[in-house]
Biopython code that builds the backbone (N, CA, C, O; Angstrom):
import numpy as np
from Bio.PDB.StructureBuilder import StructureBuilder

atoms = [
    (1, "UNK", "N", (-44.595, -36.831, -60.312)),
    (1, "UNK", "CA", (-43.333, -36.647, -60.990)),
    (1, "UNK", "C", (-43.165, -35.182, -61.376)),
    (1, "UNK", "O", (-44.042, -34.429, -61.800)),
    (2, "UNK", "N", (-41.675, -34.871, -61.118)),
    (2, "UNK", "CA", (-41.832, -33.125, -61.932)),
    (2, "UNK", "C", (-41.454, -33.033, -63.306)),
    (2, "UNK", "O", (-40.947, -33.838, -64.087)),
    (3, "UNK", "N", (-41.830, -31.841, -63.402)),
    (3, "UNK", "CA", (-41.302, -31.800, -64.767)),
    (3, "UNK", "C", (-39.931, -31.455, -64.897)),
    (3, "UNK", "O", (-39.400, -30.822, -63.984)),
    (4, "UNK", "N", (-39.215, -31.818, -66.010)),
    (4, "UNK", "CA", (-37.651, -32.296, -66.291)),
    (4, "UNK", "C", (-37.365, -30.519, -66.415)),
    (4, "UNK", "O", (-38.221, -29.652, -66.593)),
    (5, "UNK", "N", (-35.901, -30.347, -66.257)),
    (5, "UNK", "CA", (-35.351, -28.601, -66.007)),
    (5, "UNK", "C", (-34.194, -29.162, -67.580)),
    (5, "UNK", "O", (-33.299, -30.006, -67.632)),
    (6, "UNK", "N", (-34.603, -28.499, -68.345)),
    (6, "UNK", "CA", (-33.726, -28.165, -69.429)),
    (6, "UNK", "C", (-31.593, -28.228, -69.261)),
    (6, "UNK", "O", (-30.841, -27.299, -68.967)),
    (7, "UNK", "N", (-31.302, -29.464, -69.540)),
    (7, "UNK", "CA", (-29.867, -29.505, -69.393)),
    (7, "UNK", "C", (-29.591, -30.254, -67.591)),
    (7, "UNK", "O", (-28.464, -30.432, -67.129)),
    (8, "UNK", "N", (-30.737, -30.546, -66.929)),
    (8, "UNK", "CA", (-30.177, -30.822, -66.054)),
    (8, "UNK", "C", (-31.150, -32.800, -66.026)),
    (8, "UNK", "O", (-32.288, -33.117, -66.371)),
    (9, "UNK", "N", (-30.012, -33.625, -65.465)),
    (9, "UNK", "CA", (-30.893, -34.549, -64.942)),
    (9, "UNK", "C", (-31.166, -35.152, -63.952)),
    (9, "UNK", "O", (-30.274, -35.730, -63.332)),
    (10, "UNK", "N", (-32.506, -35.182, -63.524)),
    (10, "UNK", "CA", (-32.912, -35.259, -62.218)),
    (10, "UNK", "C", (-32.700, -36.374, -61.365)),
    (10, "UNK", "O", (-32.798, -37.290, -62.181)),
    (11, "UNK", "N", (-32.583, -36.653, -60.792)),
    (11, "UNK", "CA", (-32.266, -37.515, -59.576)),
    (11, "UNK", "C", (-33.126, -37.812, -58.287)),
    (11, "UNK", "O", (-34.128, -37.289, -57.799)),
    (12, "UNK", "N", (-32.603, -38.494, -58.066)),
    (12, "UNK", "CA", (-33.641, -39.026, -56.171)),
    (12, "UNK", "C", (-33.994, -36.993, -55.451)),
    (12, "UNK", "O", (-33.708, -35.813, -55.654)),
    (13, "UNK", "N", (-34.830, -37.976, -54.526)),
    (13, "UNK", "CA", (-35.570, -36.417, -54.204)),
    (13, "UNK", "C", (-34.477, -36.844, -52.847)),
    (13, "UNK", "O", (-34.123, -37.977, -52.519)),
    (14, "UNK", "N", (-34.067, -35.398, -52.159)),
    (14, "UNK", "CA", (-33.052, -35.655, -50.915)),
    (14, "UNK", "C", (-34.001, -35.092, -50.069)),
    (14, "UNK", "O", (-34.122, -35.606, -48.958)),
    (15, "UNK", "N", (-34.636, -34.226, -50.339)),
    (15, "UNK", "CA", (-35.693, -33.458, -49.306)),
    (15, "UNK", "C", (-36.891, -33.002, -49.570)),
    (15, "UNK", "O", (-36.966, -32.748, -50.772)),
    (16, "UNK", "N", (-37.979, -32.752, -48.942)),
    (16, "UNK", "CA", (-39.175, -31.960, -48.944)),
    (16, "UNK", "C", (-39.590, -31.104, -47.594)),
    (16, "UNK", "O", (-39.172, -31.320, -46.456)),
    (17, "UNK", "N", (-40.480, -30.119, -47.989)),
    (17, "UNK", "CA", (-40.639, -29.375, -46.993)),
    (17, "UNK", "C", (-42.049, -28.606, -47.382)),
    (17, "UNK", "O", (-42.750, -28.875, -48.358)),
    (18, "UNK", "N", (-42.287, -27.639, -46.442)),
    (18, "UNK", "CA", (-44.102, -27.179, -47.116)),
    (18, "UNK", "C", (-43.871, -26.195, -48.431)),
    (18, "UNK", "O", (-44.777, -26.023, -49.247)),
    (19, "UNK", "N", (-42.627, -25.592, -48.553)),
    (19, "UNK", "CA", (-42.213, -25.047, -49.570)),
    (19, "UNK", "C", (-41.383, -25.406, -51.039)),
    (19, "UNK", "O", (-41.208, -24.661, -52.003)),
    (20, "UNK", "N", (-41.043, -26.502, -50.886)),
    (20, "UNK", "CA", (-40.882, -27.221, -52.153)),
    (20, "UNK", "C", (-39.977, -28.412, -51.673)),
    (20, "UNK", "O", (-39.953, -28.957, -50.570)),
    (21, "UNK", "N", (-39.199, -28.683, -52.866)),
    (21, "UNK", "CA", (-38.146, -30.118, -52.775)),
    (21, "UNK", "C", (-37.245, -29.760, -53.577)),
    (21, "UNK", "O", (-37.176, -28.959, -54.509)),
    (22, "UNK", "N", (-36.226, -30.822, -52.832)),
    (22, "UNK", "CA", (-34.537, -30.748, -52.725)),
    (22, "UNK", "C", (-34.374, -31.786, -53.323)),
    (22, "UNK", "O", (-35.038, -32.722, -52.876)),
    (23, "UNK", "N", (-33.541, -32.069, -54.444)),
    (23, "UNK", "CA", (-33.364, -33.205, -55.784)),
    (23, "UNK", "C", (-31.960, -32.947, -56.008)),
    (23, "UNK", "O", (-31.463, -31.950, -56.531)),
    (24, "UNK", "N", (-31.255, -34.202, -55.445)),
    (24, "UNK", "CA", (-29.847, -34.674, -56.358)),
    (24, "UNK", "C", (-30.532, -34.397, -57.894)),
    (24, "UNK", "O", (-31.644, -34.636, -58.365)),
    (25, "UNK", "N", (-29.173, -33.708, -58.481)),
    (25, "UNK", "CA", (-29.258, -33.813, -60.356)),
    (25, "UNK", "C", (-28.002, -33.905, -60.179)),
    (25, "UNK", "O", (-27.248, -34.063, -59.219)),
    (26, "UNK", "N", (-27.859, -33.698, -61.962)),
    (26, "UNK", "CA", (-26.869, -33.656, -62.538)),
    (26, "UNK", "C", (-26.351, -33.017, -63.975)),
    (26, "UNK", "O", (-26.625, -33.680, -64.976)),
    (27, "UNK", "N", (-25.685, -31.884, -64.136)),
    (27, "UNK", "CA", (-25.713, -32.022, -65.339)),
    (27, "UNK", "C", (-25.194, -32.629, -66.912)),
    (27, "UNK", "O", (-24.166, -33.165, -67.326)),
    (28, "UNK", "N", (-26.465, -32.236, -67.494)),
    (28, "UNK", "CA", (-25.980, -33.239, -68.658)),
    (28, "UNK", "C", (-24.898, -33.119, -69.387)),
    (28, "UNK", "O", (-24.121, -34.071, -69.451)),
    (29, "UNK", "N", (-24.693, -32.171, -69.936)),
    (29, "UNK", "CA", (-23.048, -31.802, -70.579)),
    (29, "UNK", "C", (-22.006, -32.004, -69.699)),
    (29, "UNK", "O", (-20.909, -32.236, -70.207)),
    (30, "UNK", "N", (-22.062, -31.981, -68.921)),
    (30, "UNK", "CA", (-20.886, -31.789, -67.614)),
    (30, "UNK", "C", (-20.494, -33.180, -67.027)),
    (30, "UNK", "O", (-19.375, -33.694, -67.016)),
    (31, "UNK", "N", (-21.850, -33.748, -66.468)),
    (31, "UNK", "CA", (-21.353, -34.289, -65.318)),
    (31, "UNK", "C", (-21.565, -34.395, -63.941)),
    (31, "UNK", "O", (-21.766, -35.272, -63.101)),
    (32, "UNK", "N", (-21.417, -32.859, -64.039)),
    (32, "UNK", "CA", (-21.120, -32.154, -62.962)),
    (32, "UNK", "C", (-22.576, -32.158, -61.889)),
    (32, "UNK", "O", (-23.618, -31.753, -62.405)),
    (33, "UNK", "N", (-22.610, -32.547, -60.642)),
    (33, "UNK", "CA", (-22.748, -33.020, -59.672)),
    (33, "UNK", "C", (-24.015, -31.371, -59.012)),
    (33, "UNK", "O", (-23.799, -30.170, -58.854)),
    (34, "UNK", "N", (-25.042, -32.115, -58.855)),
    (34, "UNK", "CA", (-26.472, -30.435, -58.860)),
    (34, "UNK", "C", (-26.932, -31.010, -57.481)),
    (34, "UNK", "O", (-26.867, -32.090, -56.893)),
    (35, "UNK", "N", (-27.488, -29.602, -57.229)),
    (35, "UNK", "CA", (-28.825, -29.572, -56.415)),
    (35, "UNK", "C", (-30.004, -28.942, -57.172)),
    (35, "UNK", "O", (-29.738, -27.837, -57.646)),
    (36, "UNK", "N", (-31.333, -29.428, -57.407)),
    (36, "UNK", "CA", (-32.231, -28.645, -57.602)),
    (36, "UNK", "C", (-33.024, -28.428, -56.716)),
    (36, "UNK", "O", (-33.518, -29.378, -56.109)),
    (37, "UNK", "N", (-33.425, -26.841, -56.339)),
    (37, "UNK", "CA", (-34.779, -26.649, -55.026)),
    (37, "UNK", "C", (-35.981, -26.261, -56.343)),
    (37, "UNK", "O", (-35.812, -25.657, -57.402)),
    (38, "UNK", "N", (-37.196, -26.884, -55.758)),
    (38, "UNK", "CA", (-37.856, -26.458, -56.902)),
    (38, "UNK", "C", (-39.317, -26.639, -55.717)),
    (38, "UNK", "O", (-39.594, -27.487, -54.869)),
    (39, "UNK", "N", (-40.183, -25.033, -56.326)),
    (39, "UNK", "CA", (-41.122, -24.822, -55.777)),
    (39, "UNK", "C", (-42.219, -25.806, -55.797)),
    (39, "UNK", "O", (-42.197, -26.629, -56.711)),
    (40, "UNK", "N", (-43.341, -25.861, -54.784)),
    (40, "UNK", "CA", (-44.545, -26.815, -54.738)),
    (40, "UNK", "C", (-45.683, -25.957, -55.980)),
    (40, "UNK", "O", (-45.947, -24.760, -55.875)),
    (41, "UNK", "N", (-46.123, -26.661, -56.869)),
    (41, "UNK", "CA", (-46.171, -26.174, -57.894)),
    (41, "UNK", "C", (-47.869, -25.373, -57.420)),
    (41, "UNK", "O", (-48.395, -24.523, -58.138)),
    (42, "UNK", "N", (-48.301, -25.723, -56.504)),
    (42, "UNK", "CA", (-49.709, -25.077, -55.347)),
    (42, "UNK", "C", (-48.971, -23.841, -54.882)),
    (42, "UNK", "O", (-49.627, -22.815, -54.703)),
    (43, "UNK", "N", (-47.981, -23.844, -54.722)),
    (43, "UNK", "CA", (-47.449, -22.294, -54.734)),
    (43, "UNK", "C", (-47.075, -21.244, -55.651)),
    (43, "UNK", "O", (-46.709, -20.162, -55.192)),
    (44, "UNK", "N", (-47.120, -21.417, -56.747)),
    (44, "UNK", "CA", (-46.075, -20.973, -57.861)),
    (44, "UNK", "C", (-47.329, -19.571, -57.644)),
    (44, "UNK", "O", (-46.642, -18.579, -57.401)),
    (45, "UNK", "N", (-48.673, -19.208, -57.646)),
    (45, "UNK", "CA", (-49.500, -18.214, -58.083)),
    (45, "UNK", "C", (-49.717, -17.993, -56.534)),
    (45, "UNK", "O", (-50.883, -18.017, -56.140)),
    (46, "UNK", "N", (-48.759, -17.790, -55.666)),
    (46, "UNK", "CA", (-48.686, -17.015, -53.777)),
    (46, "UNK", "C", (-47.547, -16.333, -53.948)),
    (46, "UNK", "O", (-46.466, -16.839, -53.647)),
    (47, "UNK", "N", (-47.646, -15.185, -54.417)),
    (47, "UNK", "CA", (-46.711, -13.980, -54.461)),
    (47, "UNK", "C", (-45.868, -13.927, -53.064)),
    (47, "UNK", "O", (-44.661, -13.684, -53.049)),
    (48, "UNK", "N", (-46.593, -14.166, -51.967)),
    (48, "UNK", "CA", (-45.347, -14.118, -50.812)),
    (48, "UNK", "C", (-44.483, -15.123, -50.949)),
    (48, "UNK", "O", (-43.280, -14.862, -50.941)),
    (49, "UNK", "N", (-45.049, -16.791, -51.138)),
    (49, "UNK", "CA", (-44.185, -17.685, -51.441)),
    (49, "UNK", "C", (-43.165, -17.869, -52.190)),
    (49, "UNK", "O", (-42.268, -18.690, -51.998)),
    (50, "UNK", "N", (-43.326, -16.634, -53.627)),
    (50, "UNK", "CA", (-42.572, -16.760, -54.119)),
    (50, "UNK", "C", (-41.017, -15.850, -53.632)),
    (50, "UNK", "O", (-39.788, -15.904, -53.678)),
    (51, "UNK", "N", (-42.074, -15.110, -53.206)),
    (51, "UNK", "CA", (-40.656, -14.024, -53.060)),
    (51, "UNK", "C", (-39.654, -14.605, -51.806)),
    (51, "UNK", "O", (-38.453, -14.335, -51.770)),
    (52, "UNK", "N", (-40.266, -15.354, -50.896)),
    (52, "UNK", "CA", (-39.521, -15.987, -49.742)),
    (52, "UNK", "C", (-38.312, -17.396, -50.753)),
    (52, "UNK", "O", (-37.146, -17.653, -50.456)),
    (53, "UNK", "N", (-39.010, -17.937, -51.735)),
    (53, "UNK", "CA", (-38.737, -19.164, -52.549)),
    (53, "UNK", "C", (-36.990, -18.187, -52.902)),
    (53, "UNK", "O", (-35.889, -18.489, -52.441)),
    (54, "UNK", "N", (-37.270, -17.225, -53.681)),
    (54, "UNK", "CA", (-36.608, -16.199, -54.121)),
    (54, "UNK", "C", (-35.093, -16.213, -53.022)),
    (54, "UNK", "O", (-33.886, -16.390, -53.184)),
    (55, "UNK", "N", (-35.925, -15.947, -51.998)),
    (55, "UNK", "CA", (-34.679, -15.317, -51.148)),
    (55, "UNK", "C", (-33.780, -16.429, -50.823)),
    (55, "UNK", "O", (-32.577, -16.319, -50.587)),
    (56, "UNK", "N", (-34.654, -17.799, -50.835)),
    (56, "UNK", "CA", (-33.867, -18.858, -50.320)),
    (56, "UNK", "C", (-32.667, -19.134, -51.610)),
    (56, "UNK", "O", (-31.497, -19.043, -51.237)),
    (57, "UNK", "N", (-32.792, -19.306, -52.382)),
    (57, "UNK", "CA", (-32.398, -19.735, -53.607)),
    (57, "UNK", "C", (-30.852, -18.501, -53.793)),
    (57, "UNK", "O", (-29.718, -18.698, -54.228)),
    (58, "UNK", "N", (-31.504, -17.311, -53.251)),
    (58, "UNK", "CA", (-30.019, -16.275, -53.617)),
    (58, "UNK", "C", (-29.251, -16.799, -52.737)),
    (58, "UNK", "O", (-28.165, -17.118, -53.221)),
    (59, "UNK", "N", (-29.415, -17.131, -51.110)),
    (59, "UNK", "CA", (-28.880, -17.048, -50.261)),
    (59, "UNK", "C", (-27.836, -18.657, -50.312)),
    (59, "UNK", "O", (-26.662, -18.759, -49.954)),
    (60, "UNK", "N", (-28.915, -19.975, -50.986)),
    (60, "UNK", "CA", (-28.361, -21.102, -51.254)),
    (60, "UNK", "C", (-27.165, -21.053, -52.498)),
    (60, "UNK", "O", (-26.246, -21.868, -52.419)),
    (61, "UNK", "N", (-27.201, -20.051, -53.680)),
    (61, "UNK", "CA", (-26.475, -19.991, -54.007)),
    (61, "UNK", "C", (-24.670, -19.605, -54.059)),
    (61, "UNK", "O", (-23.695, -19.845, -54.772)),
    (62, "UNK", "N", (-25.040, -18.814, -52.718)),
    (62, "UNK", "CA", (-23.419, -18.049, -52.279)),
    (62, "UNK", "C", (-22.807, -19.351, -51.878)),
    (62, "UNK", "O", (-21.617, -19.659, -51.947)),
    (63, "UNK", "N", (-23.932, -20.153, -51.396)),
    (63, "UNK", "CA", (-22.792, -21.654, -50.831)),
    (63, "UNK", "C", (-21.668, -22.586, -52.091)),
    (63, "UNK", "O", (-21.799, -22.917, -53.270)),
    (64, "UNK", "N", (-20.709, -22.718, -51.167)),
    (64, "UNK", "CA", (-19.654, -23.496, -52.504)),
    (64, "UNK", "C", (-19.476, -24.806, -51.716)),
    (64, "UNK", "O", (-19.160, -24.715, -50.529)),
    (65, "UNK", "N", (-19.661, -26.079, -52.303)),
    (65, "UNK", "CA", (-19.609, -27.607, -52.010)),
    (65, "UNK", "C", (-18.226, -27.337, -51.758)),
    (65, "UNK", "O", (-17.633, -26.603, -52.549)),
    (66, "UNK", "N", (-17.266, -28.106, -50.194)),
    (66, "UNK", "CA", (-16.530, -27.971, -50.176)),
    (66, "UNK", "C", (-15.771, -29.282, -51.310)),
    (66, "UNK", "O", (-14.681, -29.661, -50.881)),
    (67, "UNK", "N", (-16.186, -29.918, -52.541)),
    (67, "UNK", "CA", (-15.864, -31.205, -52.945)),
    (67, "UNK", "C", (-15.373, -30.333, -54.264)),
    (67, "UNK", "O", (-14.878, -30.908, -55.234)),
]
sb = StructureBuilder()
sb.init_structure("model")
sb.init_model(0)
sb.init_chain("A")
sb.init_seg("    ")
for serial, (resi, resn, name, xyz) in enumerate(atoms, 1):
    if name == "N":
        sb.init_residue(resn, " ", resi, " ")
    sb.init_atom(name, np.array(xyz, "f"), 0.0, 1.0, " ", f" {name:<3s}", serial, name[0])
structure = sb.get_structure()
C-alpha cells in the first residue's frame, strides 16, 4: 500500500512500470478528478532515477485532459 499524498485521495492503481505507478485520485476539497505518478520507493535514493522521474512529471504536466 502507499502512503496517502496530503489533500489528495487515492484510487485504483491504472498503471505500473519499472519506474513507478499511475493511480486514479481525486481531490479532496474539489472533487476534482487526479492522476498521481509516484516513484518506486527502491528508487527514491538513485539520483539518475530521480532526475529522469523529474523530467517525466514536467513533461506530463503541460498535458490538459481534454474533459
Amino acid at each position: 500500500m502507499l502512503d496517502p499524498v496530503p489533500g489528495v485521495r487515492l484510487l485504483e492503481v491504472l498503471g505500473e512500470d519499472a519506474v513507478g505507478t499511475m493511480q486514479r485520485a481525486e481531490d479532496v476539497a474539489t472533487g476534482e478528478p487526479l492522476a498521481v505518478r509516484r516513484l518506486h520507493g527502491h528508487l527514491c535514493g538513485d539520483e539518475g532515477a530521480r532526475l529522469v522521474f523529474a523530467e517525466e512529471v514536467r513533461r506530463i504536466a503541460t498535458i490538459a485532459h481534454p474533459l
